[in-house]
ROGU-626716 format. One record per atom (N, C-alpha, C, O): x, y, z. Coordinates in steps of 0.1 Angstrom, whole numbers, padded with zeros to 4 digits, always signed. Layout:
XYZ ...
***
This chain:
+0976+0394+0626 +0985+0387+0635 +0979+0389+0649 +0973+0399+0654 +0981+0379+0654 +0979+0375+0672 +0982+0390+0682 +0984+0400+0675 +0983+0391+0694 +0987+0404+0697 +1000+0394+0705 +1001+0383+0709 +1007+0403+0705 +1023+0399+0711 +1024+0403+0725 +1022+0414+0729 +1028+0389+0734 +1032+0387+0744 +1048+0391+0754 +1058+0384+0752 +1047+0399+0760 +1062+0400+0763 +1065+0387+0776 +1060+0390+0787 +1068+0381+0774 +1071+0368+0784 +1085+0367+0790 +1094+0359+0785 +1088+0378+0803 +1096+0384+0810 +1104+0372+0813 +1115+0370+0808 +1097+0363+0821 +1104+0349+0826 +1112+0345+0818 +1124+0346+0821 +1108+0342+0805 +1117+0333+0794 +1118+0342+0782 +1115+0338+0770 +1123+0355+0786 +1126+0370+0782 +1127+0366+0767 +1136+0366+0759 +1113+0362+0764 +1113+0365+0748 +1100+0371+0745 +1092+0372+0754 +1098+0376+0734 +1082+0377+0729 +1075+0369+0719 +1078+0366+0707 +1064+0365+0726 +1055+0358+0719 +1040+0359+0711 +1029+0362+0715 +1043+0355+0699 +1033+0355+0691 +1025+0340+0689 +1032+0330+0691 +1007+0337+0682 +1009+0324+0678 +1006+0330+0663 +1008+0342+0660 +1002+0324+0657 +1000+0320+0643 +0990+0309+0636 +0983+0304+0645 +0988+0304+0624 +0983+0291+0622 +0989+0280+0620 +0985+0268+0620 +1002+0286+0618 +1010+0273+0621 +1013+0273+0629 +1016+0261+0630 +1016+0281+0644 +1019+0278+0654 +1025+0293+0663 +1020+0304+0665 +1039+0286+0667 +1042+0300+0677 +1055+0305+0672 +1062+0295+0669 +1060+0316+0670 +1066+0324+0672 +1073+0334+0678 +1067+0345+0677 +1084+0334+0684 +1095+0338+0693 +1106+0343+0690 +1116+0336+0687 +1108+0358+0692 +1122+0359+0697 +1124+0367+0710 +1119+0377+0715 +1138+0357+0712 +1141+0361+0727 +1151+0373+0728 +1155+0380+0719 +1154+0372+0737 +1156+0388+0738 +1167+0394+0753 +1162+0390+0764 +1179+0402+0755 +1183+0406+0770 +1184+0419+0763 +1187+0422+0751 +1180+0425+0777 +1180+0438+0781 +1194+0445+0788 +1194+0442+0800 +1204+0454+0784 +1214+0458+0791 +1212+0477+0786 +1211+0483+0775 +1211+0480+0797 +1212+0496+0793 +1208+0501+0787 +1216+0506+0780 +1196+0507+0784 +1190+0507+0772 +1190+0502+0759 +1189+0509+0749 +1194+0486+0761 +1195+0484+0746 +1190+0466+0748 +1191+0458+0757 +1182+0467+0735 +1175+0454+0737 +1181+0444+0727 +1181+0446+0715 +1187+0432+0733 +1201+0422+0723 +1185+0413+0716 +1178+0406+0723 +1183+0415+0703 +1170+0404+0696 +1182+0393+0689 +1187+0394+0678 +1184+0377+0701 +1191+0369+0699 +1189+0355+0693 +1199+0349+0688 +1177+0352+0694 +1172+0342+0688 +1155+0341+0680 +1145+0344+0687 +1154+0338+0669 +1140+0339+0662 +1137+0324+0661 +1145+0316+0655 +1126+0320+0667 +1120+0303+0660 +1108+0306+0655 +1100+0314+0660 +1107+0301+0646 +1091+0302+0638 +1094+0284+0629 +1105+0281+0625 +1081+0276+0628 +1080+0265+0623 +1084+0273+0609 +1083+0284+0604 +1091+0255+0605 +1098+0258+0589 +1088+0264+0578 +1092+0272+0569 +1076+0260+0580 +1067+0268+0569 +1059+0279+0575 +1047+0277+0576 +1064+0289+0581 +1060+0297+0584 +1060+0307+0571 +1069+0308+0564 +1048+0315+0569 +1052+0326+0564 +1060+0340+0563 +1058+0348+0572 +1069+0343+0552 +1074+0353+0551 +1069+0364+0562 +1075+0367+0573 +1058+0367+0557 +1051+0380+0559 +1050+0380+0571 +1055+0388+0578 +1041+0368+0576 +1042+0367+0591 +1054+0370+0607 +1054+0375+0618 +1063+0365+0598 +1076+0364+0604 +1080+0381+0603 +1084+0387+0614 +1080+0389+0592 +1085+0398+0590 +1073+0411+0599 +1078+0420+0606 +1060+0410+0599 +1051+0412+0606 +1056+0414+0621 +1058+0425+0627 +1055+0398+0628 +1062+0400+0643 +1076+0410+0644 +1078+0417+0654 +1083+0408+0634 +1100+0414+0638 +1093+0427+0638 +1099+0433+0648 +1080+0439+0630 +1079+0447+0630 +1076+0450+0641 +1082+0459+0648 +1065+0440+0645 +1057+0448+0658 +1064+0448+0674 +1060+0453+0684 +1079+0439+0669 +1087+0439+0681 +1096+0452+0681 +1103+0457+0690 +1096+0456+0666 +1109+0469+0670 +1100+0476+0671 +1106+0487+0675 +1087+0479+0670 +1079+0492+0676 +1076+0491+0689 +1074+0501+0695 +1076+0478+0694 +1077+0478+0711 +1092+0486+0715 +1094+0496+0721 +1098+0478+0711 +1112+0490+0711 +1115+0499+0716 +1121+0501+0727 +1109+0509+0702 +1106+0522+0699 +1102+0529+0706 +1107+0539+0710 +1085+0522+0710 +1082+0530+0726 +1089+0526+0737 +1086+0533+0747 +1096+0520+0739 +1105+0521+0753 +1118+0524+0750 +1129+0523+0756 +1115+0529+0737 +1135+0540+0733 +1142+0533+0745 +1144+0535+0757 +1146+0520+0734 +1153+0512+0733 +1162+0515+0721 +1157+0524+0713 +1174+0509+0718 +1185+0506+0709 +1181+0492+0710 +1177+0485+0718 +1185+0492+0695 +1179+0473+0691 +1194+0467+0689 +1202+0474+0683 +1198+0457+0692 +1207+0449+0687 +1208+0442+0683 +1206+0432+0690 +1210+0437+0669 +1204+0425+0664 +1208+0414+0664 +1203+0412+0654 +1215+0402+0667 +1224+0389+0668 +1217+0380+0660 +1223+0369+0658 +1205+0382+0654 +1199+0367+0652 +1204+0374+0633 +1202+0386+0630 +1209+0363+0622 +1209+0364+0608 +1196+0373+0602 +1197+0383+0595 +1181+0364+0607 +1169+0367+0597 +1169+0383+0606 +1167+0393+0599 +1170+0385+0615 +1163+0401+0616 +1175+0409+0615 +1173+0422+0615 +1185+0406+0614 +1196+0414+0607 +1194+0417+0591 +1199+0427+0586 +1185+0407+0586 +1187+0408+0572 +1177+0417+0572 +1178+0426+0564 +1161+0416+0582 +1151+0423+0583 +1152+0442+0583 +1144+0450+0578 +1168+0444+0593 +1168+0456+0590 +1175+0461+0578 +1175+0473+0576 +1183+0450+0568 +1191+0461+0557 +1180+0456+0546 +1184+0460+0535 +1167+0450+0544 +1154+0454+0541 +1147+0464+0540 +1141+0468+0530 +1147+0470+0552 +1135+0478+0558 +1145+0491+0562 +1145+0491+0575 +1149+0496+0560 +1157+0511+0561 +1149+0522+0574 +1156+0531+0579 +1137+0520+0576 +1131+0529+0581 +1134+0526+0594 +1129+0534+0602 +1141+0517+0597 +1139+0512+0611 +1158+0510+0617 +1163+0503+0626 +1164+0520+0607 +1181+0518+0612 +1182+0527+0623 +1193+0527+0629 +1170+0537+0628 +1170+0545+0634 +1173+0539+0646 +1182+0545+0653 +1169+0532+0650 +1169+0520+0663 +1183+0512+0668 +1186+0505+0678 +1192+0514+0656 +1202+0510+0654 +1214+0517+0668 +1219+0528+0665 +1219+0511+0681 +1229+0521+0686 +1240+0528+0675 +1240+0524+0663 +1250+0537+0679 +1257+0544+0671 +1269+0535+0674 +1271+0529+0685 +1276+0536+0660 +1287+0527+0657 +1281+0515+0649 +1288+0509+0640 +1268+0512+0653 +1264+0495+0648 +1260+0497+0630 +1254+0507+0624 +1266+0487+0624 +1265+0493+0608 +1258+0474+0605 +1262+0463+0608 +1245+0479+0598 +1240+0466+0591 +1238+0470+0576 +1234+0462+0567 
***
């Protein structure tokens, strides 16, 4: 995968792809980072898609952030991926 863009202005991060670009956007309150919207073209790959969500909660991670999730697919990405509930603020149950 492409290297990921943090695109402060239009507070999302950006990846491209071969099908194209990939995004999600994102607000910042208190240490905690709200991941609100994901676009990726309809034939996008699984992998790919799950790929970017990864390399966005390790940006995260190093800026020990709490992740919030709002968007469906990366909600579903963390009760997948277990290793990554750590990120989760306390109280938040996915």
């Amino acid at each position: 995968m492409a290297t990921i863009k943090n695109n402060e202005l239009l507070r999302q991060f950006e990846t491209t792809t071969d099908n194209g670009l990939l995004t999600i956007e994102y607000a910042v309150q208190e240490r905690k980072i709200f991941l609100t919207k994901l676009c990726a073209v309809e034939n996008e790959a699984e992998e790919n898609v799950d790929g970017f969500i990864k390399e966005v909660l390790e940006i995260a991670q190093e800026k020990k952030y709490k992740v919030v999730p709002t968007n469906t697919k990366i909600v579903s990405f963390f009760r997948k991926n277990k290793s990554f509930k750590d990120l989760l603020p306390p109280g938040i149950k996915i």
